[in-house]
C-alpha positions in Angstrom: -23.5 27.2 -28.9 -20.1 26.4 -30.1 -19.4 24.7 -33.2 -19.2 21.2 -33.7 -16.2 21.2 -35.6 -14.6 23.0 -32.6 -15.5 20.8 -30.0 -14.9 17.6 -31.5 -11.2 19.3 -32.1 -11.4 20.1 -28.7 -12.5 16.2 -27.5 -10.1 15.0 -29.7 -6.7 16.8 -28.6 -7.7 16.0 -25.0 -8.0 12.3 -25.9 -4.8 12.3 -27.8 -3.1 14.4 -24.9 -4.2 12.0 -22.3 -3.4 8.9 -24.1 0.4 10.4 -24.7 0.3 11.3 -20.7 -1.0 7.4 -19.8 1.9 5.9 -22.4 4.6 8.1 -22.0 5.6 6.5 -18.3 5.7 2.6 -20.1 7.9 4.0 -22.9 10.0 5.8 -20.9 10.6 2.7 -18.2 10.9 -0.2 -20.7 14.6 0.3 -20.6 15.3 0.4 -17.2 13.4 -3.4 -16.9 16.8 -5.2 -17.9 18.8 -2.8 -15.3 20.2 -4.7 -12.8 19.5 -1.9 -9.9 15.6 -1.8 -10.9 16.0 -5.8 -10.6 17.6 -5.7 -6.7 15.3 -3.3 -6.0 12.0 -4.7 -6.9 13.4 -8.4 -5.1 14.2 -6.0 -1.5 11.8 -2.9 -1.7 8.6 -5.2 -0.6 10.6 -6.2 2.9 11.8 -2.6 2.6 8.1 -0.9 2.8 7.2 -3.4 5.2 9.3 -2.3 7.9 8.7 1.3 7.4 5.0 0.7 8.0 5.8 -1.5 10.5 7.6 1.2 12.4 5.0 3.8 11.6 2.5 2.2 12.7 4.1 1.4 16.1 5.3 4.3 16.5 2.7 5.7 19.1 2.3 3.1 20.8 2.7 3.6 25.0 5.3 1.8 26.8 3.0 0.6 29.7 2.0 -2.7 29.7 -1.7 -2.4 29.3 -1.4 0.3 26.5 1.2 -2.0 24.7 -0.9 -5.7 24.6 -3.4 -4.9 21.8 -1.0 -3.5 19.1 1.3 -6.7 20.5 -1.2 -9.2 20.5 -2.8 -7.9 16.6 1.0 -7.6 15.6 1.4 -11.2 16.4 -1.4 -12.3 15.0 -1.1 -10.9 11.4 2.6 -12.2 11.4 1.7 -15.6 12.4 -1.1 -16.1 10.0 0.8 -14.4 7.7 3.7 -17.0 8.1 1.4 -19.9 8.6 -1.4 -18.8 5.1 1.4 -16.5 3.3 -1.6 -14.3 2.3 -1.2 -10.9 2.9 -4.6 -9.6 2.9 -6.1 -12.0 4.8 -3.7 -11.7 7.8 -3.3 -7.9 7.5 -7.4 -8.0 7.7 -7.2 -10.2 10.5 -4.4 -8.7 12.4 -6.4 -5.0 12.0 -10.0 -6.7 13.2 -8.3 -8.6 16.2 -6.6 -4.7 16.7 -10.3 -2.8 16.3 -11.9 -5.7 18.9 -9.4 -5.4 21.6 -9.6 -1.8 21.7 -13.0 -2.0 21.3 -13.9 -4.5 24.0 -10.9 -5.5 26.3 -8.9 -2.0 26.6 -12.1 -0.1 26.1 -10.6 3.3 27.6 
């Protein structure tokens, strides 16, 4: 059995080493809060990822008409109730159940 001493060293620089690992990020980004470019970015980036995952997630979807009306009809949905509520999660949850149930039911393959 190892020694106490040893392992409560050993506990102990593991602690410190994570607490330094968890801190070190704040410290080092408290500077860049006041920079004008961390500022513009944090007011676009939100639109920014948006439209990324917008386009990734459409990206596979089939030209023909009957492939195309349930990613349509859930993409419509989630942005008008997320322009009508301006919740995010409750019309991303929507707009992903109303996707599931029409390709569950309607365009059942």
């Amino acid at each position: 059995m190892p020694d106490p001493l040893y392992v409560l060293s050993a506990v102990a620089l593991s602690a410190a080493v994570t607490w330094a690992l968890r801190a070190l990020p704040f410290t080092l980004l408290a500077p860049l809060r006041a920079s004008r470019t961390i500022q513009y970015l944090s007011t676009r980036m939100p639109a920014g990822v948006m439209v990324i995952l917008l386009v990734y997630c459409l990206r596979d979807v089939p030209m023909s008409a009957s492939g195309a009306v349930a990613p349509l009809v859930a993409l419509t949905a989630t942005v008008g109730l997320h322009l009508w509520r301006r919740s995010a999660l409750l019309s991303i949850l929507t707009g992903t159940a109303a996707y599931v149930a029409l390709t569950s039911t309607v365009f059942a393959s």
